[in-house]
N, C-alpha and C positions, 0 to 999 in steps of 0.2 A: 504494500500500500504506500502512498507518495507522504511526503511528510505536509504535511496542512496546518499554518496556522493561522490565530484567530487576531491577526494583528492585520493591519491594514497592507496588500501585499498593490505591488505596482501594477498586478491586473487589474486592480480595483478600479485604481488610480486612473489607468488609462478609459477604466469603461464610462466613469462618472465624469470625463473632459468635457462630452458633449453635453452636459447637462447643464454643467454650469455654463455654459459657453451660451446655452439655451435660455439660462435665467439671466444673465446679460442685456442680450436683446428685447427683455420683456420691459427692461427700464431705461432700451434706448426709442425714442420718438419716428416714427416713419415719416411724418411730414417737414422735418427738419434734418433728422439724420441718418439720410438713407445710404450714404457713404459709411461711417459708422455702422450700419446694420451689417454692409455688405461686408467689408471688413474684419469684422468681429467675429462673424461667419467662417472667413476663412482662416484666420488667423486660429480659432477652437480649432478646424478640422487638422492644421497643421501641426499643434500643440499634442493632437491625437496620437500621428502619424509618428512624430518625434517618441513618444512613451512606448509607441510598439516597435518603432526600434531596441530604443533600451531592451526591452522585451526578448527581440530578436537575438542582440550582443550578450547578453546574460544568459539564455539558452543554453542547457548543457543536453548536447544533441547522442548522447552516448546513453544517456535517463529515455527511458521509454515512459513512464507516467508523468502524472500533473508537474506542473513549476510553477511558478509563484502563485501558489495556491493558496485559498484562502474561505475559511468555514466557522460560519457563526450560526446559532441558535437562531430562527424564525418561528416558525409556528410548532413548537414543543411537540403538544398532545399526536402531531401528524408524521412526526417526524419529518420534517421538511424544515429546509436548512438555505441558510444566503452560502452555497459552495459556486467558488470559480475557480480556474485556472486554466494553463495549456498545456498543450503536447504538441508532437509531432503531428499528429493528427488536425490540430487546429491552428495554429500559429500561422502556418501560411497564409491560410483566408483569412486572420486575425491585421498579418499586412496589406494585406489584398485592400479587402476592406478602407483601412488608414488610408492606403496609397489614391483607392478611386476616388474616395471623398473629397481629397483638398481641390482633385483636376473637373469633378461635376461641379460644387460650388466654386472656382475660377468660369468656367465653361456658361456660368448660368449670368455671370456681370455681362453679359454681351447677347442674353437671348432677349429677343423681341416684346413677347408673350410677357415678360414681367413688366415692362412696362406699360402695355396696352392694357392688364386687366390691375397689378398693383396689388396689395396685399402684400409686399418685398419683406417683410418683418415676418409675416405667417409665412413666408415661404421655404426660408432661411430656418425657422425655428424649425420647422417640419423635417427637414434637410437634416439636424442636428440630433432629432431625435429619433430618426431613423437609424442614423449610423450607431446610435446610442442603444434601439433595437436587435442590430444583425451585430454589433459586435457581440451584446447580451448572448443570442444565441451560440458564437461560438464560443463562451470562453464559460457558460454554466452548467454546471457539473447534477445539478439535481431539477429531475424529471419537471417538476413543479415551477421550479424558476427558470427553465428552459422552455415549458409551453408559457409561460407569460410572454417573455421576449418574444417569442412565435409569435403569439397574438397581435402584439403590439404592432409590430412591422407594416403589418396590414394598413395601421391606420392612418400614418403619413404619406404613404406609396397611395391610399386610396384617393386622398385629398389633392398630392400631387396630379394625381391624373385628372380627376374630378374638377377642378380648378383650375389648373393653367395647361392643361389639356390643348386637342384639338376641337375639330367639330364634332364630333361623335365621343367624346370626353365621358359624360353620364354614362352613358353606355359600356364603356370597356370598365370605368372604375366598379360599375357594379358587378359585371361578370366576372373582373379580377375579386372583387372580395368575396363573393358569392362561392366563385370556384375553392378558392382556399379554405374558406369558413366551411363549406361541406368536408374535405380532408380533417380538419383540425379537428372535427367534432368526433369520427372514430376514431384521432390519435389521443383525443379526452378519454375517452374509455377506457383505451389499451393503459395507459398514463392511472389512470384510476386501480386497475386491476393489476398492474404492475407492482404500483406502490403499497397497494393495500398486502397483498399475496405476498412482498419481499419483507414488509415492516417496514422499508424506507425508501426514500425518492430519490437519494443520491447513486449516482447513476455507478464510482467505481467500486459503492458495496456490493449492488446488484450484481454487478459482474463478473468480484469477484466470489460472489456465494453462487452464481451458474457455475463459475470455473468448478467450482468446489466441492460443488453437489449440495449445500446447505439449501439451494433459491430451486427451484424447481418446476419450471412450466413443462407440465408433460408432453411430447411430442410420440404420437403415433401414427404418423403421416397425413395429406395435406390438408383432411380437416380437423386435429387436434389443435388444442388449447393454444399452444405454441405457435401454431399457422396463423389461427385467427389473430394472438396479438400480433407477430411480425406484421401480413396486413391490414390491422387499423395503423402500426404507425410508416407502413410504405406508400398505402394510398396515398394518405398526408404529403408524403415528401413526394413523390411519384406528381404529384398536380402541380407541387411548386418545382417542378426541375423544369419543365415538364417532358413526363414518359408519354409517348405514342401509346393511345389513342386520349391522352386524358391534356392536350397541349392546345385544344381551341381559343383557350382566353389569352394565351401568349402573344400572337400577332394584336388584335386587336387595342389590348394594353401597349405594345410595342408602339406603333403607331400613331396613337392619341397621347400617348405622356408629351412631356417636353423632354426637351432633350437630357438635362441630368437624369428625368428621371428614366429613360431607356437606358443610360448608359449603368445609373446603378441599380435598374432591375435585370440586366443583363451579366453585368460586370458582378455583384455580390447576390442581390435577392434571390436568384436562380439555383446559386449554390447551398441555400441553405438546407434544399431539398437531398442534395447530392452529399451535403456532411451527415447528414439526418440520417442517411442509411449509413454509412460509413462508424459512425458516433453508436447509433444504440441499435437499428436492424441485424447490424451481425455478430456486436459479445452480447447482448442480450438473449439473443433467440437463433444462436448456431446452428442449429438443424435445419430448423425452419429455412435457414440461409441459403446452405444448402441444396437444401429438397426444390427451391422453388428459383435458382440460381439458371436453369437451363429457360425456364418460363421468362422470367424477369429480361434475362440478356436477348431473349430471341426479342420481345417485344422493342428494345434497344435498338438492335439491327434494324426493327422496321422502321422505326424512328430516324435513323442516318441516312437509309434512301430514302423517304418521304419526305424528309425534311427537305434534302438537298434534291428532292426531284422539284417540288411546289417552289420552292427559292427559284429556281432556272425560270418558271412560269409567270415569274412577278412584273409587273411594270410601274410599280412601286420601287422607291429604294429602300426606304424602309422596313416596308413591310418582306425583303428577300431578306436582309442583315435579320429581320426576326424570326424567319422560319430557318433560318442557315442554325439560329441557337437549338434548335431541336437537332436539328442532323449532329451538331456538335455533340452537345452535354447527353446522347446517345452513347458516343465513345466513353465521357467518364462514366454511366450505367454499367456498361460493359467491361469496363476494368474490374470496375469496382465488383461485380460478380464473376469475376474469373477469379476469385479468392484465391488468390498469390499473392506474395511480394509485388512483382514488378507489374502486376495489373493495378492494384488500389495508391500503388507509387505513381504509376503512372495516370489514374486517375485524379488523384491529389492535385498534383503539376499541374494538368491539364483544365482542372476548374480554376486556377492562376492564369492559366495562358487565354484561356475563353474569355474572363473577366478583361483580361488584357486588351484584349484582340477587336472582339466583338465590342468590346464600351469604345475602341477607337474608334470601331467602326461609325456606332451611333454618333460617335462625336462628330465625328468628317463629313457624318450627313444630315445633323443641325447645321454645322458652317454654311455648307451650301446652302441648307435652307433659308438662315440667315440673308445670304447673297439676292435666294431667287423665288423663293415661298414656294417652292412647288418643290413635292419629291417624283415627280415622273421622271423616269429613264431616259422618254425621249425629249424633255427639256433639255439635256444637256447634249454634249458632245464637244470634243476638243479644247477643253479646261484646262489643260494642261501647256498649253500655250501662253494663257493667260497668266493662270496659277501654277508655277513652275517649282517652285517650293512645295506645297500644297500638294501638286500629285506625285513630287515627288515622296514625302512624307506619308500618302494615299498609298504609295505604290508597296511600302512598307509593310503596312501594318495588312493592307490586300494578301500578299505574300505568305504574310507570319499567320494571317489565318485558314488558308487555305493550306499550310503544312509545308513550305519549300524548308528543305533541309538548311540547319543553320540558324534558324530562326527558331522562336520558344513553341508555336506550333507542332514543329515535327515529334520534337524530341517527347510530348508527352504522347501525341498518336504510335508512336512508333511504340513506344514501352505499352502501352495498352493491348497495340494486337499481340507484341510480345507474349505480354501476360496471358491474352485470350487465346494463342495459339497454344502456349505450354499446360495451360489449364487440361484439369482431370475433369470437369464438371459443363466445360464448354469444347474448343476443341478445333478444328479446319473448316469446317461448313459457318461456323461464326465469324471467323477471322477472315473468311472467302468474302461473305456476303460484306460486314464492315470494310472492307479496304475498296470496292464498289463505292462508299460512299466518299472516300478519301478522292477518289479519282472525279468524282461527280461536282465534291469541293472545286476543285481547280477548274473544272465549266461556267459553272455560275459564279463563284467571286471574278475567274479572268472578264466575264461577260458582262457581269456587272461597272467594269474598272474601263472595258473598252466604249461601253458607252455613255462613260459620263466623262470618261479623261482623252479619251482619244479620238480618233478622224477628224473630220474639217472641223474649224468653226463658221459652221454656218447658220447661228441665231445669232440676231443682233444684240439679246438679251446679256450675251455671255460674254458680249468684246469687252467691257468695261469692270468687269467686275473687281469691287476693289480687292490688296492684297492682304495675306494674315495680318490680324494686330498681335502686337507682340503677348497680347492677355491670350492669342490663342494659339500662337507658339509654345508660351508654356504648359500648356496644357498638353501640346499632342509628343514635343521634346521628351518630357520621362516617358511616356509609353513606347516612344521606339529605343529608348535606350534600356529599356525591360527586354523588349522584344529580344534583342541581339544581346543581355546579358543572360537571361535563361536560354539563351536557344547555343551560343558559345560557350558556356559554364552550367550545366545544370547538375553537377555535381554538387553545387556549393546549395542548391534545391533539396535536391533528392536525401546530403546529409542529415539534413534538420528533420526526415518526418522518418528515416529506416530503421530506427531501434524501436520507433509507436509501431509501426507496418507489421512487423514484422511478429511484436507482440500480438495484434492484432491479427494476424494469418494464423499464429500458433490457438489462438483461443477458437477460433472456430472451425480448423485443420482437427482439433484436438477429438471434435465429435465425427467427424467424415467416415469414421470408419464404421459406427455404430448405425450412422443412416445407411451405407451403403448393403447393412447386413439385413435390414428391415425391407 
């Protein structure tokens, strides 16, 4: 068990920056000090970002459990408890996170939409208690204060959309909360009967009294006790990733947010689906994991050609960069049930490179929007002439997510089918059909890149367009310098989560032998 104490630990620190950062702006004035709001905004999300480095620098990557962990007494009689901390397992997304926040609120002083409709104080505060949200989710350790933060997320992202949305805004925020609030409600039960059935909510006693045989959900195949909780809390995560066929409210949300907020419902809210199974679907409920590992991945595979077939169909830009995240976050499903090493390693990375890639993505097509209010394909052409910087930077992050070798794209797809080829529970016919969608990638991002940066300029629309401001250089500068430092070094990645991974593959390898005799 990790050592925990009940002292104030720097996870704490970094999780409660947004808060205060949040009560701030509640005592600065919108109609006098909307520089100060905006400001104060980023400067919290920066302050964030800074604490989970410390975080990162202090990491002793060799510790497979908690680090700066920290556990105090909440609600007694329930056994439910204020526990946080990280692992291998979370710290990645934990920088993720930091990292996409400070470049959506930089990214947001220069969107339209805040001006025309206003509210900049509510917008910002919402911004700040989001991040305050998904960081909650990854760094808490007990069931109970883990479906709060779940909960919570919803309700900023809802308002974002709801608000400074598009035209059809009402519409996607309700489907987006709707769809999730359906999942949450059977991960409320699993979470209920979990807790109740264990004695406690904290999530590393749970796991280690599975290990141990003390905790006990029976498993006698795929409709025992065991099945039913794994799926109330996969559906859940399953809607927010989202897995093929449950991914309808994705686009729609994509589309109608403004621009931060696609980049951090693409960049972070997506993955919190994807830690969800990783986190408690497989040391909780091993078997189950398992038993239902070849179902789960197949439905994955359909998701990577479906995704990436309807993306090629689009004449939307937006709306392709939002189905391209289904064909994506397909691949970390896939890893992530090819229960190895080098597939959940590789799925890890890869919800960092997706975040990466795809939030560029959204970003590169706010700008434009910014320039041209319209996301049609054939509005543009030959951009690149104009904006030479711009596609060059475009051309980048296009590349890194479509997978060209060198870039942080490849390096997590490639460890995935890795993993999913060497896999006992998946196999050649998964790793066949997934690398189809790899190849399918590189049609629809190329097609997408050739018609908004390349051939003539022949709209008069596009001769003039002005060039980056430097507020939006800095925004898209760290993401290509991510890009090319996990895609040249991903060692210095892959050390900080191998000794959780690995513990992780051991806890649920541990039961493989017992389902296979059933």
């Amino acid at each position: 068990m990790p050592e925990v104490s009940s002292a104030v630990s720097l996870t704490s620190v970094m999780l409660f920056i947004p808060i205060v950062g949040l009560i701030i702006l509640l005592f600065l004035r919108e109609d006098t000090q909307r520089e100060a709001i905006k400001y104060s905004a980023l400067a919290t999300s920066l302050l964030t970002f800074a604490a989970s480095v410390l975080l990162w620098l202090g990491f002793n990557t060799s510790q497979p459990g908690l680090q700066f962990a920290q556990r105090g007494e909440w609600i007694t009689s329930l056994n439910i408890s204020y526990y946080v901390g990280v692992d291998g397992l979370s710290l990645l997304l934990v920088m993720l996170t930091t990292f996409i926040m400070p470049l959506a609120i930089l990214a947001s002083f220069r969107t339209g939409v805040l001006e025309e409709r206003g509210r900049q104080k509510l917008y910002y505060a919402f911004m700040l208690l989001l991040e305050f949200a998904m960081l909650g989710v990854f760094v808490a350790q007990d069931l109970f204060l883990f479906y709060i933060f779940w909960e919570v997320t919803l309700v900023p992202m809802y308002f974002l959309i709801g608000i400074w949305g598009a035209e059809q805004r009402i519409y996607a925020a309700v489907k987006f909360f709707l769809y999730t609030m359906a999942g949450s409600i059977l991960m409320l039960l699993a979470v209920l009967f979990v807790g109740t059935q264990a004695g406690t909510f904290a999530v590393p006693d749970i796991i280690a009294g599975v290990q141990n045989g003390t905790i006990n959900f029976p498993f006698d195949g795929i409709f025992s006790t065991q099945s039913f909780l794994f799926l109330g809390f996969l559906i859940a995560f399953a809607i927010k990733v989202p897995i093929w066929p449950l991914h309808s409210w994705l686009p729609d949300a994509h589309v109608q947010a403004p621009t931060a907020g696609s980049v951090i419902l693409a960049g972070v809210l997506l993955k919190l689906g994807t830690y969800g199974i990783v986190r408690f679907c497989l040391p909780m409920f091993p078997e189950a994991s398992v038993a239902w590992a070849p179902v789960v991945a197949a439905l994955a595979v359909i998701g990577i050609i479906y995704g990436a077939w309807v993306s090629y169909a689009q004449t939307d830009v937006k709306k392709l960069v939002a189905y391209s995240s289904v064909s994506h976050l397909g691949f970390v499903v896939l890893g992530i049930f090819a229960l190895n090493q080098q597939g959940i390693a590789g799925a890890i990375l890869q919800m960092v490179n997706h975040g990466i890639s795809t939030g560029g993505l959204f970003l590169m097509v706010g700008m434009l929007y910014e320039r041209r209010h319209t996301k049609a394909l054939n509005a543009f052409g030959g951009i690149w002439k104009v904006l030479p910087v711009f596609g060059g930077i475009s051309l980048v992050i296009t590349l890194s997510s479509m997978g060209l070798p060198g870039l942080n794209g490849f390096v997590g797809e490639f460890t995935i089918l890795l993993g999913s080829f060497g896999s006992q529970y998946l196999g050649f016919f998964f790793t066949l059909f997934a690398t189809i969608g790899v190849i399918l990638a590189a049609v629809y991002m190329l097609y997408m890149f050739q018609k908004v940066f390349m051939g003539e300029l022949d709209k008069e629309e596009n001769k003039n367009l002005p060039a980056l401001h430097w507020q939006e250089l800095a925004v898209l500068v760290p993401i290509v310098i991510l890009i090319f430092w996990i895609g040249l070094q991903p060692g210095v990645f892959f050390s900080s989560m191998d000794a959780s991974v690995n513990q992780l593959v051991t806890q649920v390898t541990d039961v493989a032998a017992s389902v296979a005799l059933r």
